[in-house]
C-alpha positions as CSV (number, residue, x, y, z in Angstrom):
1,X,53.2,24.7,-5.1
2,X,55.3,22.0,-3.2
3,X,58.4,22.9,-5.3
4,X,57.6,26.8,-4.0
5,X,57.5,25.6,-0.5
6,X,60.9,23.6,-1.0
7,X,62.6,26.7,-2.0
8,X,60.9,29.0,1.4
9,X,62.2,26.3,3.6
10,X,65.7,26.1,2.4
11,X,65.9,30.0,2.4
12,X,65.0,29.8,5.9
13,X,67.1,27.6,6.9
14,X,69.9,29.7,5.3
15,X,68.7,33.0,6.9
16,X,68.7,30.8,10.2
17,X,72.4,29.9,9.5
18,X,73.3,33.3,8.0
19,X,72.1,34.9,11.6
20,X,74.5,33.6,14.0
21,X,77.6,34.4,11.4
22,X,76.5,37.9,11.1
23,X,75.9,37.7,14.7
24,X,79.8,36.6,15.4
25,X,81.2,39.4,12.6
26,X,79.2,42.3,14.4
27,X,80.7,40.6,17.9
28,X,83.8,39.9,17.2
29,X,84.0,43.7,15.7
30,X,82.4,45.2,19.1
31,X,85.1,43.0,20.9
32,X,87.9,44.3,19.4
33,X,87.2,48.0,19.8
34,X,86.8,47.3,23.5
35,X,90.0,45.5,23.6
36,X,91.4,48.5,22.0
37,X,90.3,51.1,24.5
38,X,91.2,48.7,27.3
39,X,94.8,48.9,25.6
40,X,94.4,52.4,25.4
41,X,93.7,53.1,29.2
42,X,96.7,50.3,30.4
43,X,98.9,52.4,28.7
44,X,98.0,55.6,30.1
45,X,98.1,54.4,33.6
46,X,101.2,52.7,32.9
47,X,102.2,56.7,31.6
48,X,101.0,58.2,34.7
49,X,102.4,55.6,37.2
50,X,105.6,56.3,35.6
51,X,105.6,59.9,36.2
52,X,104.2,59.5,39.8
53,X,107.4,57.2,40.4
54,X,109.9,59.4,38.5
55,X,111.9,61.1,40.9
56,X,113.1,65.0,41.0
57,X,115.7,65.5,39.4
58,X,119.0,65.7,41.5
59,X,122.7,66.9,41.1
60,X,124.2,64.0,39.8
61,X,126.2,61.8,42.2
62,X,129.3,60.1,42.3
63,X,129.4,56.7,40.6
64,X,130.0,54.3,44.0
65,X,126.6,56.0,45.5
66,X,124.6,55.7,42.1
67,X,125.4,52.2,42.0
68,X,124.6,51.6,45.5
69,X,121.2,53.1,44.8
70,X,120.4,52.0,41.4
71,X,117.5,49.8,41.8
72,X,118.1,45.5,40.8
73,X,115.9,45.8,37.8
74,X,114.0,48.2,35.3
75,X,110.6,46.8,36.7
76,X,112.0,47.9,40.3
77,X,111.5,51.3,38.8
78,X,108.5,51.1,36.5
79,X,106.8,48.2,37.7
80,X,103.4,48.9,36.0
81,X,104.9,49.5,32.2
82,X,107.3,46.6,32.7
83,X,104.2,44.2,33.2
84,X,102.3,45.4,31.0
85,X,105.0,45.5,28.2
86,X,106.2,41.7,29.4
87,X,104.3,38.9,27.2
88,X,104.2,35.8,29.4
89,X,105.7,32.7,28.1
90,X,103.8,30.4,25.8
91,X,105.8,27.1,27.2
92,X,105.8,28.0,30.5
93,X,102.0,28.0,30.6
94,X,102.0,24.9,28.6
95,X,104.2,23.0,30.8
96,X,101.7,23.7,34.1
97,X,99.9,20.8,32.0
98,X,96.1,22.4,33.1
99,X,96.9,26.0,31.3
100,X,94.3,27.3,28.4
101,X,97.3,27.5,26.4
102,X,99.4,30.1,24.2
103,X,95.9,32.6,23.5
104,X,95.7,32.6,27.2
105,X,99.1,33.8,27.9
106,X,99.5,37.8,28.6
107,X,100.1,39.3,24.8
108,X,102.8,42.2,24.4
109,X,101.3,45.4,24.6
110,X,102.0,46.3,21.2
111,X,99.0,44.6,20.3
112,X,95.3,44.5,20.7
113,X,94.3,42.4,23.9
114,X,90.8,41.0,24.6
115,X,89.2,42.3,28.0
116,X,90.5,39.1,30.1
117,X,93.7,40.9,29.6
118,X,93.4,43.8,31.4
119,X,94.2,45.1,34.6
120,X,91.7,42.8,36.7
121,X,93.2,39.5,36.0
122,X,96.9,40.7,35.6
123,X,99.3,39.3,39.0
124,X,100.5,41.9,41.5
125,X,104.5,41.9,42.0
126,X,106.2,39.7,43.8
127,X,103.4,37.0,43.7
128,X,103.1,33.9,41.2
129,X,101.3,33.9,37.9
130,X,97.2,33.2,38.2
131,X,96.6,29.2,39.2
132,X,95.4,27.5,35.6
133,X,91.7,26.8,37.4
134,X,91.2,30.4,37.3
135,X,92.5,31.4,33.9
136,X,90.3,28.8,32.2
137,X,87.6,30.5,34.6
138,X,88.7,34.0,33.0
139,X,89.0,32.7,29.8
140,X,85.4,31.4,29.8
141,X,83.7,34.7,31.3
142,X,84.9,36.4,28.9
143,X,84.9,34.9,25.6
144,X,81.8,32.6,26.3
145,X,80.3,34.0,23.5
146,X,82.1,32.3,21.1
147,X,82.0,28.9,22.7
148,X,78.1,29.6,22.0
149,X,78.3,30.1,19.3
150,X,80.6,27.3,17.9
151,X,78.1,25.1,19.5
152,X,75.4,27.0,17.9
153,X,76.6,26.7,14.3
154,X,77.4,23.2,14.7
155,X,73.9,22.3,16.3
156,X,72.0,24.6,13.6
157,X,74.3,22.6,10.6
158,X,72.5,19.4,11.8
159,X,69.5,21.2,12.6
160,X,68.9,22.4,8.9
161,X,69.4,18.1,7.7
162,X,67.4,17.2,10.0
163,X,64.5,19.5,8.8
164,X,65.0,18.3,5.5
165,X,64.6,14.4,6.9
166,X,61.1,15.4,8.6
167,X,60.0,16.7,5.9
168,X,61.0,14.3,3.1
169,X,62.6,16.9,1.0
170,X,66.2,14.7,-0.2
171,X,67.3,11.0,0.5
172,X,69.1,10.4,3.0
173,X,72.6,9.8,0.8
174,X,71.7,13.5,-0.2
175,X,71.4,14.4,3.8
176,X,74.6,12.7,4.6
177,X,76.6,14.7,1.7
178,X,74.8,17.7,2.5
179,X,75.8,17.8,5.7
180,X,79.6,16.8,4.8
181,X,79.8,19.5,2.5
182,X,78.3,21.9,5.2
183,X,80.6,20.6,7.5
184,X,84.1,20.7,5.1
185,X,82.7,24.5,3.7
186,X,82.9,25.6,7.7
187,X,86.3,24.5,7.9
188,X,87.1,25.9,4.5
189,X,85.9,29.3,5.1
190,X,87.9,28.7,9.2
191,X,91.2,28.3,7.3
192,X,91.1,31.2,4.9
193,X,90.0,33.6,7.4
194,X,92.7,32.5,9.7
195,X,95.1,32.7,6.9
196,X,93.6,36.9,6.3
197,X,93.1,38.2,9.4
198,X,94.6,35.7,12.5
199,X,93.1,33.8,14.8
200,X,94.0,35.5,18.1
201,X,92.8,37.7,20.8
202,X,94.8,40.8,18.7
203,X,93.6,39.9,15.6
204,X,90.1,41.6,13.9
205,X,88.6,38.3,13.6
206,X,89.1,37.1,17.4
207,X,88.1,33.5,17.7
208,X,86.0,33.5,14.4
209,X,87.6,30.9,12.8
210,X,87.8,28.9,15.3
211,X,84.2,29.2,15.9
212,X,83.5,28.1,12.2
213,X,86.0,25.2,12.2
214,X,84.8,23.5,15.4
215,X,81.3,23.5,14.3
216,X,82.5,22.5,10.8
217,X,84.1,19.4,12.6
218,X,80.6,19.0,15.0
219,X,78.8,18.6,11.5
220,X,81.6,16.1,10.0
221,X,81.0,14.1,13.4
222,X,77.3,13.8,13.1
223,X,77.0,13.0,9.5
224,X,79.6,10.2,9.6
225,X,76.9,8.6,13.0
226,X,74.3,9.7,10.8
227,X,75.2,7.6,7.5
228,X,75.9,4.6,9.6
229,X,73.7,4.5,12.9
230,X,70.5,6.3,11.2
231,X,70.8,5.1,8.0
232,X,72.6,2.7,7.6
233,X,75.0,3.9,4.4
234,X,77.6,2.7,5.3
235,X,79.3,-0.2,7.1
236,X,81.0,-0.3,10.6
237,X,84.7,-0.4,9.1
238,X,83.9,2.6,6.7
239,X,82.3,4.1,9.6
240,X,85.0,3.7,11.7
241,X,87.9,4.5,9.4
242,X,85.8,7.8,8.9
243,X,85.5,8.4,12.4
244,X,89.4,8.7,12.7
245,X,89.5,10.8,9.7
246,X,87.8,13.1,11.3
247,X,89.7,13.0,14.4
248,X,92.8,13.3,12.4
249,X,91.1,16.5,10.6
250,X,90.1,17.4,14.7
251,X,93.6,17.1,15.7
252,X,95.5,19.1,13.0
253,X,92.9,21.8,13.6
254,X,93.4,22.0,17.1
255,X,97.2,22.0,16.6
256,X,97.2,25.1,14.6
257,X,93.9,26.8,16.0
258,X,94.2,27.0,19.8
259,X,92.8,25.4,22.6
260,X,89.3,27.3,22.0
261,X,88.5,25.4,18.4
262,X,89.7,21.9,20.7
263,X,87.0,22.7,23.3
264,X,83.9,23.8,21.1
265,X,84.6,21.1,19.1
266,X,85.0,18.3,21.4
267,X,81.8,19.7,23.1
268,X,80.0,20.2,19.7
269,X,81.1,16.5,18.8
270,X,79.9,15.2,22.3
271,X,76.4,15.9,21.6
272,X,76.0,15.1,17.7
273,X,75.1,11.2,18.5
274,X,72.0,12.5,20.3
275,X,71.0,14.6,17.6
276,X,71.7,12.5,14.6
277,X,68.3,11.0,15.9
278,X,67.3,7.1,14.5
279,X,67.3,3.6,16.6
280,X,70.6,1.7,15.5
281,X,70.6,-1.3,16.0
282,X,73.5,-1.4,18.2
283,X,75.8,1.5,19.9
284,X,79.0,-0.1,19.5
285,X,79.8,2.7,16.8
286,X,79.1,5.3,19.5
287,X,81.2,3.6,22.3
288,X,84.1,3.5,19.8
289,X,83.3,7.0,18.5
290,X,83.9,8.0,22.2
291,X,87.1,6.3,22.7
292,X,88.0,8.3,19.2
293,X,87.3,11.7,20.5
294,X,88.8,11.1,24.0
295,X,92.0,9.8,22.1
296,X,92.3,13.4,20.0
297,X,91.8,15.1,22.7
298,X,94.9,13.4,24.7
299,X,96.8,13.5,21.2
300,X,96.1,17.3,21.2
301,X,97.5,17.1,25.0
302,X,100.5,15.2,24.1
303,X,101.4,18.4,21.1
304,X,100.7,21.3,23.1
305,X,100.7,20.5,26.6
306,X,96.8,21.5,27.4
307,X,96.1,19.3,30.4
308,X,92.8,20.5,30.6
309,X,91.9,19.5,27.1
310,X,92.5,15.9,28.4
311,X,90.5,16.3,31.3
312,X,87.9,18.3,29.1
313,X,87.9,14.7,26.5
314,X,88.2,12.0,29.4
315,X,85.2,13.9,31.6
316,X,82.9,14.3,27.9
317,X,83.9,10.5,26.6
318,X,82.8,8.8,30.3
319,X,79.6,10.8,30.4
320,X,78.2,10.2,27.3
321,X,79.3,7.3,27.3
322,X,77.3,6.4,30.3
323,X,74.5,7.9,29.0
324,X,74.3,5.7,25.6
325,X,74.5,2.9,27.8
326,X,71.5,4.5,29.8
327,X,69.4,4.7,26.7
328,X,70.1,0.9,26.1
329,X,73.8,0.6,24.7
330,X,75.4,-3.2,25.7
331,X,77.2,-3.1,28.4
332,X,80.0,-5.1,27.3
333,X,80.6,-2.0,24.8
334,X,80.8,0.0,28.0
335,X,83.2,-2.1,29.6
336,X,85.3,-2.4,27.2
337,X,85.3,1.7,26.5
338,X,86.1,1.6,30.5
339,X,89.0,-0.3,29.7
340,X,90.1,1.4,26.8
341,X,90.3,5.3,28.4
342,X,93.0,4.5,31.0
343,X,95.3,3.1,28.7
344,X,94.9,6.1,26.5
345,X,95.4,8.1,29.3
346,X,98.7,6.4,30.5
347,X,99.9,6.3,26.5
348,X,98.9,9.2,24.4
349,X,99.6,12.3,26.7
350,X,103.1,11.5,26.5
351,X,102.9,9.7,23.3
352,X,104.8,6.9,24.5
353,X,104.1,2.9,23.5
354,X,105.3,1.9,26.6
355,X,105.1,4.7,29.5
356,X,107.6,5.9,31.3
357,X,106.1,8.7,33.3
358,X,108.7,9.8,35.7
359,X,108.2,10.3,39.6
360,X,107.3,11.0,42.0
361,X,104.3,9.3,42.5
362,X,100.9,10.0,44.1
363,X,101.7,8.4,47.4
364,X,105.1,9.7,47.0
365,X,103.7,13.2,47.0
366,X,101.2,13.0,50.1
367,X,103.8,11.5,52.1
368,X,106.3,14.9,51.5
369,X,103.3,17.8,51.8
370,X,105.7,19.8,53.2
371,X,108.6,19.7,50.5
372,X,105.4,20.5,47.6
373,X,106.1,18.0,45.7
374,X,104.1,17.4,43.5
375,X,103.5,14.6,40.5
376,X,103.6,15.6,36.6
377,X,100.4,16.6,34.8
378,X,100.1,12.6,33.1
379,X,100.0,11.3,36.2
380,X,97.4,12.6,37.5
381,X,95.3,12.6,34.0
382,X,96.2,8.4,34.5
383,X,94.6,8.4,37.7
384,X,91.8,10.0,37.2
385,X,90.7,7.9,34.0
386,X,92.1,4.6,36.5
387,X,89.9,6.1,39.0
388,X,86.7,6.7,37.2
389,X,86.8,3.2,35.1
390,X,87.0,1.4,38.2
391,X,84.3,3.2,39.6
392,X,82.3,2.6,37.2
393,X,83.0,-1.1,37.0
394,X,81.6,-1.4,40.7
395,X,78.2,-0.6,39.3
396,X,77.6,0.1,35.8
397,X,77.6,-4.6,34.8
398,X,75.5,-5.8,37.9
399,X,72.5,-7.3,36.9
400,X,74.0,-7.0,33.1
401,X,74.1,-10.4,32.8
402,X,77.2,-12.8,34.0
403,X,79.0,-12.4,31.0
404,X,79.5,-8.8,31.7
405,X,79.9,-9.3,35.1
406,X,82.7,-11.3,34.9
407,X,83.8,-8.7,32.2
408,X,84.4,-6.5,34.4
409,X,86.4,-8.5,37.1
410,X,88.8,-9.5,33.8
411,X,89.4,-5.6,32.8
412,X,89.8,-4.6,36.5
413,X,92.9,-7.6,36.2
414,X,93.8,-6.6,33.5
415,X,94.3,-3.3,34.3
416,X,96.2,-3.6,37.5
417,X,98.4,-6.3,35.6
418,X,99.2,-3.6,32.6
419,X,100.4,-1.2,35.5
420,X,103.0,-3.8,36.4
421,X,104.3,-4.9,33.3
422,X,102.9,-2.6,30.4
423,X,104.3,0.9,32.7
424,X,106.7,-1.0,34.0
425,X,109.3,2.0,33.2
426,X,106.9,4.3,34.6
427,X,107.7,5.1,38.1
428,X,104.9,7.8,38.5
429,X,102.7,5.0,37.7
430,X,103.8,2.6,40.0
431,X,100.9,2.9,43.0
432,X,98.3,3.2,40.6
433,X,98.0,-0.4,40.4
434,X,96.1,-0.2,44.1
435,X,93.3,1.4,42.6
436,X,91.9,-1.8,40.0
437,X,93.4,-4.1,42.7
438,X,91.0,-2.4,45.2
439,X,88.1,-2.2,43.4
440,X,88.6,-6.4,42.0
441,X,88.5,-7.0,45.9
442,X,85.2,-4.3,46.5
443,X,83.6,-6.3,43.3
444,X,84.1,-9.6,44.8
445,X,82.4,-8.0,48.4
446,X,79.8,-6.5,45.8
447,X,78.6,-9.2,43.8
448,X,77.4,-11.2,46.8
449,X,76.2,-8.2,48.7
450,X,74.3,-7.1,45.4
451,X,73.1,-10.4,44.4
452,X,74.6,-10.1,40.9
453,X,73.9,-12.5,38.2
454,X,77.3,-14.1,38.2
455,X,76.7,-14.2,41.9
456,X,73.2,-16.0,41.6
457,X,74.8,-18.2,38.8
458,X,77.2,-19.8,41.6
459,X,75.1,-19.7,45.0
460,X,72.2,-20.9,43.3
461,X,73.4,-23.7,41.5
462,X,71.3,-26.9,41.9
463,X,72.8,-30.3,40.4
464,X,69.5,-32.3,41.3
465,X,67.7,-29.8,38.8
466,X,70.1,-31.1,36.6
467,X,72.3,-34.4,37.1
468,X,74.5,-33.5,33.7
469,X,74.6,-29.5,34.3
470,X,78.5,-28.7,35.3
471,X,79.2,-26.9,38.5
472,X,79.7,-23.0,37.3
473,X,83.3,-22.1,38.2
474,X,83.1,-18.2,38.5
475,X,84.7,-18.8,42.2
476,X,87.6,-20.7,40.4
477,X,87.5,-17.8,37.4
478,X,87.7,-15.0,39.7
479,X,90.7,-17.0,42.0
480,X,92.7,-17.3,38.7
481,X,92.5,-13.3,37.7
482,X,93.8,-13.3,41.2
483,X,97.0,-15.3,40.6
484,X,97.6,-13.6,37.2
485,X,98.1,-10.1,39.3
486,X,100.2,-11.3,41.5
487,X,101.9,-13.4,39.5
488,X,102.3,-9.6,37.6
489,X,103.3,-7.9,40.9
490,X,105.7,-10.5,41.9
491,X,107.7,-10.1,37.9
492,X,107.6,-6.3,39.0
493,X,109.0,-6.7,42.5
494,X,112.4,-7.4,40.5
495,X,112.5,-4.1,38.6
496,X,113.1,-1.1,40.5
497,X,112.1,1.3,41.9
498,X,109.3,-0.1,44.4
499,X,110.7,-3.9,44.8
500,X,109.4,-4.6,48.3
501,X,106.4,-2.8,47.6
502,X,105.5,-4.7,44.5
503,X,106.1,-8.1,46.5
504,X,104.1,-6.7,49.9
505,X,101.3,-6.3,47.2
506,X,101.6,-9.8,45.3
507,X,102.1,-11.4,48.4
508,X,98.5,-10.0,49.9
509,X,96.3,-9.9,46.6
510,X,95.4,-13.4,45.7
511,X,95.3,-14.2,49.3
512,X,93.1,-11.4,50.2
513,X,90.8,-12.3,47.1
514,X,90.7,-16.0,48.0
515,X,89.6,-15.6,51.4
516,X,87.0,-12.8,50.5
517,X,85.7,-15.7,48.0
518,X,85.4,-17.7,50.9
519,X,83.9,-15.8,53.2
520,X,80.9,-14.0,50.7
521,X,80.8,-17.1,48.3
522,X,81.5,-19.9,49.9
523,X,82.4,-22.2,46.8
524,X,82.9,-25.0,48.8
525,X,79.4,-25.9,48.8
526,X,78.7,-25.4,45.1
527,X,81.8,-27.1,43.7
528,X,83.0,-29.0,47.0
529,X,85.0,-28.5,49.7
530,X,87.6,-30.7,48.4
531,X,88.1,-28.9,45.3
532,X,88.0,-25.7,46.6
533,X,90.4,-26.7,48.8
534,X,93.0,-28.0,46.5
535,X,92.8,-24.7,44.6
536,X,93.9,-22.5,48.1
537,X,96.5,-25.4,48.5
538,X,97.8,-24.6,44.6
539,X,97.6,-20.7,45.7
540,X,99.8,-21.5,48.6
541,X,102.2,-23.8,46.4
542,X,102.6,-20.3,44.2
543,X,103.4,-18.2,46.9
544,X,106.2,-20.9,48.0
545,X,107.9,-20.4,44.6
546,X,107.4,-16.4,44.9
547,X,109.3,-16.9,48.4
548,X,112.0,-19.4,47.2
549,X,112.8,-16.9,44.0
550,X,113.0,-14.0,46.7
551,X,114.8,-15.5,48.8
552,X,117.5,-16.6,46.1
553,X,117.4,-12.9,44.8
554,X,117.6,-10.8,47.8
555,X,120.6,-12.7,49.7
556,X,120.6,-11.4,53.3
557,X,116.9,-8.6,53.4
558,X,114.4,-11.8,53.7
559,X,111.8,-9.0,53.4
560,X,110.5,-10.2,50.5
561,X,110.5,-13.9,50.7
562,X,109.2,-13.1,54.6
563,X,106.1,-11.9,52.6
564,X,105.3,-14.7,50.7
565,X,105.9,-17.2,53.1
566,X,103.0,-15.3,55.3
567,X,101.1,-15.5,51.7
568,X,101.6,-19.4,52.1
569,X,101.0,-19.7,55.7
570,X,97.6,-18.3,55.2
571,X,96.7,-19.9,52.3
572,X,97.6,-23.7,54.1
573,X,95.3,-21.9,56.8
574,X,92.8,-21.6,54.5
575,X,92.7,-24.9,52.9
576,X,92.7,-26.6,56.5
577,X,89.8,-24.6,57.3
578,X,87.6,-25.1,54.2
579,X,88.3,-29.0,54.8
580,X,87.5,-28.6,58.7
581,X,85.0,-26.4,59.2
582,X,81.4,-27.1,60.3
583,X,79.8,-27.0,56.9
584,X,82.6,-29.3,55.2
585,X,82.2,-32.2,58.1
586,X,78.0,-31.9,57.3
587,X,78.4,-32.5,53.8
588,X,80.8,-35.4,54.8
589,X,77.9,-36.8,57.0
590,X,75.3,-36.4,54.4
């Protein structure tokens, strides 16, 4: 009896993954007869709009007058049957950076077209092509079906392992092969079907294999975070190492498929971790699974120019990433995924080691609205990971602990420091560096307003609780990440483009953070005026040097050197008042 019910439940679970294929044939088959008659009727009105604009014929006139008649071009005269007979180029989609990519562009008119092809979506002379926001938006309305569906057949591959875990029926090394073979037959089946029939909008098979190899790679995905965060199978380096196969396998599919088989299956793989099911231990492997599939996804960028796939991998590898710190991930695994996407998004879309994104620059292109200028596709992908990490840091370690805390004030360095020497040949890069800066300054401001652990650590420090307990020195910790940037800023100010700039901003950071130190944290009082002194006095003992090597540079412009020496005014200023002040000449008293 239990050996009959075995075999009903794996035939229902094969009818339940037999429906949605049948499901896509019997689509796929519907959408290419309505792509056909929409062919069928551009034609015909391309046909009658040529006859409407054919004029009478005429006794034929002398050459001079025909020439001076004679429209410019043959779409002057046929307008309609010229567009519709023009495919639109591939690359010059691909260079807008944000485009869906070659299945997106306009197919010749020899061919079958899908219904976001027809006469709706198509541009009116004399106007620019469609804006890439609104193709995707196209794209999407119309073929949503099949992004459904990938998800589906992905979601119903894990489904069917995960009915045989709650009911007992294999082990779970059986569950994990099963699943890897589910997965690798998907792709299998994908690639010979692609080979037969195609895998574009013209083709029988319209998106089918792309449907099956993106849930194919969904199921690869899960079964790899199954064998090692539910089960345990496996190590973390064998996890890892098949992680990036799979994101290699990802990758070459996504080169040769299109950009619909990249976004089903960075969707589809976005969601396996939370459907593997188990309690791991820890959710390291999922933070660096993550920073796996938001690195494919800006390799697949960097091959065929898809912005949008990098925003599409950046947008799904903070979110879930967030939420596996949400259900209890460690925050230092968070943090350090925070400070792993920028860098991938300043490296991989251009697949460079050290980036050299050319100009202009974000600041550079509000300041010239009027001449539309406008930054390249990279940049703007680097700003928006820059962005959101920092962001994030603000909030995402407070009350973490003060080892997380202080995490986060060493990767918001860190970051701001790779922008000016990492990027330094990257001049599209070059104001990026404000955003880290600003936020190190916000999380100094933060901490004290929030009353964050490293916060507490330092205010609340009490040597008669303890005569051999050591002062905490997150002030001092914090001032030194300071000096490292500008230290950074100030090497940068000697490479063009930018110089002054570069030393305007090293001459005001580890100021700026020393006197916001001062003024929420007041370290004078927990390690000692004296102390706290010296270290603005050894701040303004930097800047000197940054003004003397200016000054030696620059000959006659004392802009730069003018700047440090303000740097060094301020911080003697400082020192003078942490030794004067009220609460200094108290502690004297005492």
């Amino acid at each position: 009896m239990e050996g009959l019910l075995i075999l009903v439940g794996v035939a229902v679970g094969l009818a339940v993954l037999a429906a949605p294929v049948l499901a896509l044939v019997a689509l796929s088959s519907l959408g290419t007869l309505r792509s056909r008659v929409t062919l069928l009727e551009a034609q015909l009105d391309a046909i009658h709009a040529d006859r409407r604009q054919r004029p009478p014929a005429t006794p034929a006139a002398p050459a001079a007058l025909a020439d001076a008649t004679a429209p410019a071009t043959l779409s002057d005269t046929f307008p309609v049957a010229v567009r519709a007979a023009e495919p639109v180029a591939s690359d010059a989609v691909a260079d807008d950076g944000a485009a869906v990519g070659q299945e997106d562009a306009r197919p010749p008119v020899s061919g079958p077209e899908t219904a976001s092809a027809g006469r709706a979506d198509r541009p009116s002379p004399g106007r620019p092509g469609t804006p890439a926001p609104p193709r995707l938006v196209l794209w999407l309305r119309d073929n949503w079906i099949y992004v459904v569906s990938a998800v589906s057949l992905g979601l119903a591959g894990i489904f069917l392992v995960q009915y045989g875990i709650e009911r007992g029926l294999i082990s779970p090394g059986l569950r994990v092969l099963a699943a890897m073979a589910f997965g690798s037959a998907l792709v299998f089946v994908a690639e010979r079907i692609r080979r037969g029939s195609g895998d574009g909008p013209d083709s029988t098979t319209a998106y089918l294999p792309s449907v099956f190899a993106s849930a194919g790679v969904t199921v690869l995905y899960a079964a790899v975070l199954a064998a090692r965060g539910l089960y345990g199978l496996i190590g973390a380096e064998v996890a890892f190492g098949g992680l990036v196969a799979v994101s290699g396998l990802a990758l070459v599919l996504g080169w040769v498929y299109g950009p619909f088989l990249a976004a089903a299956g960075l969707a589809g793989a976005s969601v396996a971790p939370f459907l593997v099911g188990g309690e791991p231990g820890s959710a390291m492997p999922f933070y660096a699974f993550y920073g796996l599939l938001a690195a494919t996804a800006l390799a697949i960028d960097a091959l065929r120019r898809w912005g949008w796939v990098s925003a599409l991998g950046l947008a799904l590898a903070y979110a879930f990433g967030f939420a596996v710190h949400a259900q209890g991930g460690e925050t230092g695994g968070f943090v350090a995924l925070l400070a792993w996407l920028p860098l991938a998004a300043m490296a991989l879309p251009r697949l460079e080691l050290w980036p050299s994104h050319p100009g202009p620059t974000l600041t550079e292109a509000a300041r010239a609205l009027p001449a539309h200028l406008s930054p390249v596709p990279p940049v703007w992908i680097a700003a928006a990971a820059l962005a959101a990490s920092s962001a994030m840091l603000l909030v995402v370690p407070l009350h973490a602990g003060p080892a997380a805390e202080a995490l986060a004030f060493a990767v918001l360095a860190g970051l701001a420091g790779a922008l000016a020497l990492w990027a330094h040949r990257a001049a599209g890069l070059a104001d990026l560096a404000l955003i880290p800066a600003a936020a190190f300054l916000a999380l100094i401001v933060g901490q004290a307003w929030g009353f964050g652990d490293l916060y507490q650590a330092h205010a609340f420090f009490d040597p008669g609780a303890d005569p051999e307990a050591t002062a905490p020195n997150s002030a001092s910790l914090i001032l030194g990440l300071a000096a490292a940037v500008t230290v950074a800023a100030a090497w940068r100010s000697f490479r063009a483009p930018f110089g002054a700039a570069w030393a305007a901003g090293a001459a005001a950071f580890a100021p700026a953070a020393a006197i916001a130190i001062e003024l929420f944290w007041q370290p004078g009082l927990t390690i000692g005026a004296n102390a706290w002194a010296l270290q603005a006095i050894a701040l303004a003992a930097l800047m000197t040097l940054l003004a003397e090597r200016f000054a030696r540079a620059d000959g006659n412009d004392r802009r730069r050197a003018a700047y440090a020496t303000l740097a060094a005014l301020t911080m003697i200023a400082l020192s003078l008042f942490i030794l004067l002040s009220g609460e200094a000449l108290t502690r004297r008293r005492a």
